[in-house]
N, C-alpha and C positions, 0 to 999 in steps of 0.2 A: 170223514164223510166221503161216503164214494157218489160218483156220478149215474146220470141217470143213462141207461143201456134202452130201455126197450124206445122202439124208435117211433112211435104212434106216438107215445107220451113227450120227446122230443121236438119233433115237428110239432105238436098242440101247445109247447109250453116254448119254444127255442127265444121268442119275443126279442127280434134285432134290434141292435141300436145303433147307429150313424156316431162313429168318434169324429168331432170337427179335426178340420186341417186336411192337409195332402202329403201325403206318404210316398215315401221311393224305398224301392231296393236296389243298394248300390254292391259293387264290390271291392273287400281290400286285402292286399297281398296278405299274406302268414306272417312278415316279417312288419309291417305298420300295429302302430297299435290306435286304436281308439276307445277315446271314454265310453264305456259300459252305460253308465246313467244318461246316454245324450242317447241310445239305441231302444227302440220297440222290440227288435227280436235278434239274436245272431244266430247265424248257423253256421259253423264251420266244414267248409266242405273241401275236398283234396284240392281242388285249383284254385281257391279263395276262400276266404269268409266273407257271407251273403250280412248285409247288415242292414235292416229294418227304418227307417230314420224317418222324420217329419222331413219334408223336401226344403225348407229353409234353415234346416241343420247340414245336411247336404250341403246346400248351394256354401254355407259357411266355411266348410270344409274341402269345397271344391273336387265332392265326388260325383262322378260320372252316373246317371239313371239316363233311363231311354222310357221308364212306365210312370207317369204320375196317377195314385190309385187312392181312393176314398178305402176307409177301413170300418168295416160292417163286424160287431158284436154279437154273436147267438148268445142270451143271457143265461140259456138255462146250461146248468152245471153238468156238461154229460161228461159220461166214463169214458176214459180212453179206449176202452174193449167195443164202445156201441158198433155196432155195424149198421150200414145204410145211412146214417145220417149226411155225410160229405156228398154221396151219389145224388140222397135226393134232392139238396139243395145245387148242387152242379150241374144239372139236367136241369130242373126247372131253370135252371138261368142260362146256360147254353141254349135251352128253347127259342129265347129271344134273342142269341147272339150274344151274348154278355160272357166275359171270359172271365175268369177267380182266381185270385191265386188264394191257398187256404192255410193258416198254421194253425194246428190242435196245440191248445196249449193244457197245461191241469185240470183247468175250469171248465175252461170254451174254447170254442173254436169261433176263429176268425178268419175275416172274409176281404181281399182285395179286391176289388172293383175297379175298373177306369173312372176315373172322377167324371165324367162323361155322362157314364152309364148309374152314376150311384142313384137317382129316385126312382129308377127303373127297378133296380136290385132290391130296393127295399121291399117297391111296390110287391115285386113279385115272391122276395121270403115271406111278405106279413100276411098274402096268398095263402100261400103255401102250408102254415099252420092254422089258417083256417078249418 
């Protein structure tokens, strides 16, 4: 099944949803290892690997965040290839000062918010596909 490209149909269909808990991204050397199944997301990048985690796996592990962020679900199934979709939802929320961090995964794309700012972010994706 491929995902959905055109971006009108996107935004009408994206329907967010709020994952409970509070999320960090921490980082660990090349040379640490950590269990895979405790991680949301890795990304391996030349000066660390970036790793995803609930903040009380973290705190367990006693790795360092500076961001506690709520993590926002687009439900609809879009394609890697869409364009526009990251922008519009980025804008709309940078409008209001709301900063994102976003990983596209297969499915969806997902959305970091400051746990702060998460009803604000909702309010304004559920906007947004209005």
């Amino acid at each position: 099944m491929t995902g959905e490209k055109s971006l009108s149909m996107l935004l009408k269909t994206m329907k967010p949803i709020h994952n409970p808990g509070e999320f960090v991204f921490c980082k660990v050397g090349h040379e640490q290892t950590i269990d895979i199944n405790l991680a949301i997301c890795l990304f391996k990048e030349h000066e660390a690997t970036t790793v995803v985690l609930k903040k009380e796996i973290a705190d367990q592990l006693g790795l360092e965040y500076t961001f506690i962020a709520s993590w926002i679900t687009l439900t609809v199934h879009s394609s890697l290839e869409a364009v526009g979709l990251t922008a519009a939802f980025s804008s709309a929320l940078s409008k209001k000062g709301i900063s994102c961090n976003v990983i596209a995964a297969y499915y969806h794309d997902h959305i970091f918010v400051g746990v702060k700012d998460t009803e604000a972010a909702m309010n304004i994706l559920k906007q947004l596909s209005e």
